[in-house]
N, C-alpha and C positions, 0 to 999 in steps of 0.2 A: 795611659791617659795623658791628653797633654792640656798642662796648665799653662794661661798668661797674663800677662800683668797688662792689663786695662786701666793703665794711667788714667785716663779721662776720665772713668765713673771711679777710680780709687777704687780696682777690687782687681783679685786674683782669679781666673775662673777658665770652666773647663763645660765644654759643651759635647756631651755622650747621649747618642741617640735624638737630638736635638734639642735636648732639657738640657738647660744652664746652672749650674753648682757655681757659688759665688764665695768670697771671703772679703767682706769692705773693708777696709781700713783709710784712715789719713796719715798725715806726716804730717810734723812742726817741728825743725828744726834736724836735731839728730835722734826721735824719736817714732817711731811708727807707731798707731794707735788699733789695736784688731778688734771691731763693732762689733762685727756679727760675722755668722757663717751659716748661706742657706744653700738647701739641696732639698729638690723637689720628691715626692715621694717616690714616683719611677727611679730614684738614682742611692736609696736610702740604701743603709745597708748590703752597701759596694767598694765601701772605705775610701769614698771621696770627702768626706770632711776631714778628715786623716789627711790626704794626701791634700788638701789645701792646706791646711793646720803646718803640716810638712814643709809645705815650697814655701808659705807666708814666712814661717821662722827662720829659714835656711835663707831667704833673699834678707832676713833683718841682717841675720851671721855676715852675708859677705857685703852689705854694704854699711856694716860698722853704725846701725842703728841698734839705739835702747828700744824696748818693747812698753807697752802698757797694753794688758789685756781686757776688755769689756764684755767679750763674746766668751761665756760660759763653756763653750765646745774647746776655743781653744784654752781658756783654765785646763778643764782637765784634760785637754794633751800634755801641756806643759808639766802637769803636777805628775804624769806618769811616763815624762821622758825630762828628767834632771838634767838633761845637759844641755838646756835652754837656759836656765835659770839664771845666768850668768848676765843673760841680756836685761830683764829686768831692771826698767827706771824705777829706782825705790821713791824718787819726786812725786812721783803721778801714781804710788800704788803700793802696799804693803805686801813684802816679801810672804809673810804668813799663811796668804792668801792661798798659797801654793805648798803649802805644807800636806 
């Protein structure tokens, strides 16, 4: 699957079978903010919020942004792959969260 980054609308996304799978986020400053993550029913249970959840976090790692999560999908990626956790703005968000 290939995902990419659509600066313009602020999201990550990947288009399978002509259904669009998205992950919004913004940016202020050296923090990315992850909204929401949608995926149309034809694309559900294909492990494409996963692999957005995946490149979203993996593009914070290499451009040395904090996180703040909003989108409950990527919570609990995050809370079931600890080696994120590190990125976490605790400014904009309680570590707990992710317990």
């Amino acid at each position: 699957m290939q995902i990419v980054n659509n600066k313009t609308n602020g999201q990550f996304e990947t288009i399978i079978n002509g259904h669009k799978a998205e992950l919004q986020y913004r940016i202020r400053e050296n923090t990315i903010f992850y909204m929401h993550t949608g995926v149309p029913k034809e694309l559900e249970r294909q492990g494409v919020a996963t692999a957005l959840a995946k490149f979203g976090l993996d593009y914070a790692r290499m451009k040395g942004y904090q996180i703040v999560v909003y989108c409950p999908f990527v919570v609990k990626y995050v809370k079931s792959h600890k080696e994120y956790l590190d990125l976490l703005n605790d400014k904009f968000q309680k570590p707990e969260r992710f317990n």
